[in-house]
N, C-alpha and C positions, 0 to 999 in steps of 0.2 A: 605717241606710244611707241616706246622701242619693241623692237621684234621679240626680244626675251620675252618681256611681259606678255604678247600677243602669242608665244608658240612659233613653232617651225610647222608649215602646210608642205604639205606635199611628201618629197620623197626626201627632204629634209628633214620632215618630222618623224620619218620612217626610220631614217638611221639615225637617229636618237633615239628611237625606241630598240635598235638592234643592238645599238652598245649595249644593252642593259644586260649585267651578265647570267638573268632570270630566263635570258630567250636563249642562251646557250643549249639548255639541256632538253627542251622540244624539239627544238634541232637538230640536236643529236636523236631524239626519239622518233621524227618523221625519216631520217635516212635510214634508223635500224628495222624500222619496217618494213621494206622495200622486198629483205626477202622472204618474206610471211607467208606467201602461198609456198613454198617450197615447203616448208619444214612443218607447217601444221596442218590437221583433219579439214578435209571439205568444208564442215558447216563452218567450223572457224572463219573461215574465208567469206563463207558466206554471208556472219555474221559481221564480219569486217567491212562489205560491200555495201549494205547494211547501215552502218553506220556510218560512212563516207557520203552516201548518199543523203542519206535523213538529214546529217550533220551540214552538207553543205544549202540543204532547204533551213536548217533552224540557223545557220551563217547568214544568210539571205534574210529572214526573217527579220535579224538580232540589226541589219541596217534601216530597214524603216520602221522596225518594233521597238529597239533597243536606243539607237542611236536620236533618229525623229520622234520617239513618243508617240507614233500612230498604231495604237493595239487592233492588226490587222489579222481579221481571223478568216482571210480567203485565199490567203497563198496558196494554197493548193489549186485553184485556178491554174495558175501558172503553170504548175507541174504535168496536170493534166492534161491543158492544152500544147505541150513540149512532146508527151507520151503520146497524144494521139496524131497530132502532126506528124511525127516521125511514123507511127506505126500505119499510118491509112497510107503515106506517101510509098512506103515499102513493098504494101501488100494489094493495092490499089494501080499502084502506076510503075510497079518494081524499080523504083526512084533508090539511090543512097541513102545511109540510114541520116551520113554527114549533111546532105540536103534536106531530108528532114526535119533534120534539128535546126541549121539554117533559118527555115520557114518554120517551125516551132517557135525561135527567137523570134522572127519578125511579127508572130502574132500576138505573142505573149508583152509583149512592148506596145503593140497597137491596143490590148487588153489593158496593160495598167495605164495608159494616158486616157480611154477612154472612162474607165471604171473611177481611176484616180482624179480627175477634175473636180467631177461632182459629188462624188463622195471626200475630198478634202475638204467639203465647204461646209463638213458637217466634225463635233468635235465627240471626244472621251466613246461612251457607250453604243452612239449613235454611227457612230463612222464603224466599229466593230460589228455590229449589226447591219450595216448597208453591206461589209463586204462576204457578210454572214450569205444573206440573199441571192449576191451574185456568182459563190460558188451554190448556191443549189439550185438558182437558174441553167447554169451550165450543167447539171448532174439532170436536171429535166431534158434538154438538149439532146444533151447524150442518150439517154433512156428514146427518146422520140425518133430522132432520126438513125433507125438501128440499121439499114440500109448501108450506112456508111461505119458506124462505129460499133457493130454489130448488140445493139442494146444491152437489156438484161442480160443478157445471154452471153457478154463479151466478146472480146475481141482477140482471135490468136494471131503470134506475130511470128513468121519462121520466112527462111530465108537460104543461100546457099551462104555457107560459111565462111566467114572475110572477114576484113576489113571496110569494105564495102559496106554490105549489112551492119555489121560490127555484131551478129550474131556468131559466136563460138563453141564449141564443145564442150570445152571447162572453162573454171571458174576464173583464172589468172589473169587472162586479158581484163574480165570484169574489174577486177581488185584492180590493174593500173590505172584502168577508163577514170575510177571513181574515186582514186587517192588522188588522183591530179588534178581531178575537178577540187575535190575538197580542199588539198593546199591552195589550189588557184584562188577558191571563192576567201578564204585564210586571205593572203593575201591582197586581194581588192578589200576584206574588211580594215586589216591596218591600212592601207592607200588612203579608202573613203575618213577613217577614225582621223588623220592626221591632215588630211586635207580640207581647202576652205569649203567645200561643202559638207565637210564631217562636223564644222565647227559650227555651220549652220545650223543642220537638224540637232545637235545639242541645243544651240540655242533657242531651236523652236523645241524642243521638249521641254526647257528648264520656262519659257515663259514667252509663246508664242507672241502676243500683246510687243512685248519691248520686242523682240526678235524684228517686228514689222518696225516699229519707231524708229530702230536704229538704221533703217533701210535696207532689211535682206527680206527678198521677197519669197517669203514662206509656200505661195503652193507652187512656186518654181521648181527649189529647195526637194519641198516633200516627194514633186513626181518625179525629179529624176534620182533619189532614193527609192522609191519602188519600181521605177524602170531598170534599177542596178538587181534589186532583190527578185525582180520577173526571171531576169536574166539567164543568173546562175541556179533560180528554182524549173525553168525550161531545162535547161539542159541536164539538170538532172532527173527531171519527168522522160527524156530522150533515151537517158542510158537505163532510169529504171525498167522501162518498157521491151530496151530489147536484151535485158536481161532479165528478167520475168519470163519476157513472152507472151504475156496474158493480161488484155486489161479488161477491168469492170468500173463502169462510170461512178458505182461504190467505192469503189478501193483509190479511185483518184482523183474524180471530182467531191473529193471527203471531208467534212467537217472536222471530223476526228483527225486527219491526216494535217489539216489547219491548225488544229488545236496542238497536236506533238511536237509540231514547228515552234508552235512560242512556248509551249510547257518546258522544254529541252532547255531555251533561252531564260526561261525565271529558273528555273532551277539551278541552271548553272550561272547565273549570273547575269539581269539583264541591262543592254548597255558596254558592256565591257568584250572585249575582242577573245577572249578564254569561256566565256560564260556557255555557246552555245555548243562549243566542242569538248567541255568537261559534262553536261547535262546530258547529251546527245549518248555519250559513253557511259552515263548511268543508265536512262531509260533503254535503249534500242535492246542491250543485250537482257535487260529484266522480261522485255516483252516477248524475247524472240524464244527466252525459257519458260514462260509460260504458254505459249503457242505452241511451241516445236517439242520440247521435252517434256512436259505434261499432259501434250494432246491435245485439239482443236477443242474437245468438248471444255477445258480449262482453259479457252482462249480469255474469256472474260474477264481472267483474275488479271490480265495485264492492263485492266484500265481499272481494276480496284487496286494495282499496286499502285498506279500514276497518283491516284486520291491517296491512298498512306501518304507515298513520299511528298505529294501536294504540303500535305498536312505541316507532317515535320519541319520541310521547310520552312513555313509560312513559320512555325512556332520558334524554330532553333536559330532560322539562317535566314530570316526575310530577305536581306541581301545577296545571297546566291551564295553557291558552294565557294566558289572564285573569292569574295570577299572574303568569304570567312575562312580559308587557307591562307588567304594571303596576312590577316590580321595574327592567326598563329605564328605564323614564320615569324611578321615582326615582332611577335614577342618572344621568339625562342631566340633568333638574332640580338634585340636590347639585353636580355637576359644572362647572354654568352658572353662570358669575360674579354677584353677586348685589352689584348696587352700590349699591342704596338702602339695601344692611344697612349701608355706610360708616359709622364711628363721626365722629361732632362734635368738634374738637380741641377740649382739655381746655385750662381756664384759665390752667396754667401753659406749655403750648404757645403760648399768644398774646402771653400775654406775654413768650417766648423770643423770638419773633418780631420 
């Protein structure tokens, strides 16, 4: 099999996909960003922070939801155990917020191999529901040993203002912490998408069965896709935390916060390396206007907006918002007169002439 046919892995496959002159103008969109806390209102910002962070949990996601086919609804796990590590390390042992998150990562890793094993060995519905379980395990935990993670009653996180901490005054620091995790996690997703373990969990999505036949060992495959998606959903449980300040084993060890993770991802497209960051950019700010600018007592129309736009999809765009722009374009591109393709009159036309 020549390598054509088989694709370029790695970071060969990477600038192959850079050529493409579609990734030109995200490009250009991710640097004009840059100075966005300057020029616009607080919440904006906030809302932007918001979004980076969400975004880079439904990025996380979109590798072993999108990529592997394992519809995991416990990521937030991850997040939670990121937020509390960092925040008991802080406020417990006046530890770095950076060591923290360190030991957030290293638990959050020791969580998906141990969760992941056994729960790989189960398929569709079932493995959805086991990791259903083990985030509300850990929300019982939380709740139980309040001692530590200060219970119901949560947990505040403050700190002297640094870098250190990575506790700040305003919001600006927040916005770089969070855009550069987010392009980060962006970029481990094309990495993993073009690389031989990208092509893996495709292949164990498309037909786990042959995927084994052909000799790729499938629950290798899958844990270190959710040890990649633990990862970058740790660290950003780290920066949500001491940018909050305030955690509730509700608001983090959350099924709902599960759920926004892959909802972000079908809606924008699941599978595809644009799907989780075009979704993420619908939902975050519908919800943040239902909560914020309507009032907490309206907080609930932003999981009756999720079911609308659920809906719609499911009926207009089953494929994600991502496929169905990109299916317009080509048709407004084939559509578009294309006069450099003019053919050159032929010899005997000249000489008609």
């Amino acid at each position: 099999m020549s390598t054509d046919s088989r694709g370029r892995f790695g970071f060969e496959g990477v600038l192959d996909a850079l050529g493409h002159p579609r990734v030109y103008l995200p490009l250009l969109l991710a640097v004009g960003l840059l100075p966005l806390p300057r020029f616009v209102p607080s919440f904006y910002v906030h809302i932007s922070i918001l979004v980076f962070l969400i975004g880079s949990c439904a990025v996380a996601w979109n590798i072993i939801g999108g990529f592997g086919g394992q519809f995991s609804l416990g990521n937030a796990m991850f997040l939670g155990i990121g937020a509390y590590a960092t925040s008991i390390l802080i406020m417990t042992h006046g530890m770095s917020a950076w060591v923290g998150m360190g030991v957030g990562i290293l638990l959050a890793v020791l969580a998906a191999i141990v969760v992941g094993y056994p729960s790989f060995l189960l398929t569709g519905h079932y493995f959805a529901l086991a990791t259903i379980a083990v985030v509300e395990g850990l929300w019982y935990l939380a709740i139980h040993f309040s001692d530590l993670t200060g219970g119901s009653a949560g947990l505040s996180v403050y700190g002297d203002p640094g870098w250190t901490t990575l506790i700040f005054p305003n919001r600006a620091p927040y916005f770089y912490l969070a855009y550069a995790l987010f392009l980060g996690s962006i970029a481990v997703s094309i990495y993993i998408r073009y690389s031989r373990l990208g092509y893996y969990l495709l292949a164990i999505r498309e037909n786990q069965q042959a995927a084994e036949s052909i000799g790729i060992n499938t629950t290798r495959s899958k844990i270190y896709g959710f040890i990649i998606s633990a990862v970058i959903t740790s660290i950003a449980g780290s920066l949500y935390a001491v940018y909050i300040q305030f955690l509730s084993p509700g608001a983090t060890f959350s099924l709902d916060l599960s759920i926004q993770f892959a909802l972000a991802t079908l809606i924008g497209g699941i599978g595809t390396i644009a799907g989780p960051i075009v979704g993420t950019l619908l939902l975050i700010p519908l919800e943040e206007y239902a909560t914020t600018v309507l009032g907490g007592q309206y907080g609930a129309l932003s999981y009756i907006g999720y079911g609308v736009v659920l809906i719609l999809f499911i009926i207009y765009a089953p494929e994600g918002l991502v496929e169905r722009l990109r299916f317009v374009g080509d048709r407004i591109e084939s559509a578009a007169p294309n006069f450099s393709s003019r053919s050159e009159p032929t010899a005997r036309e000249e000489t008609d002439d």
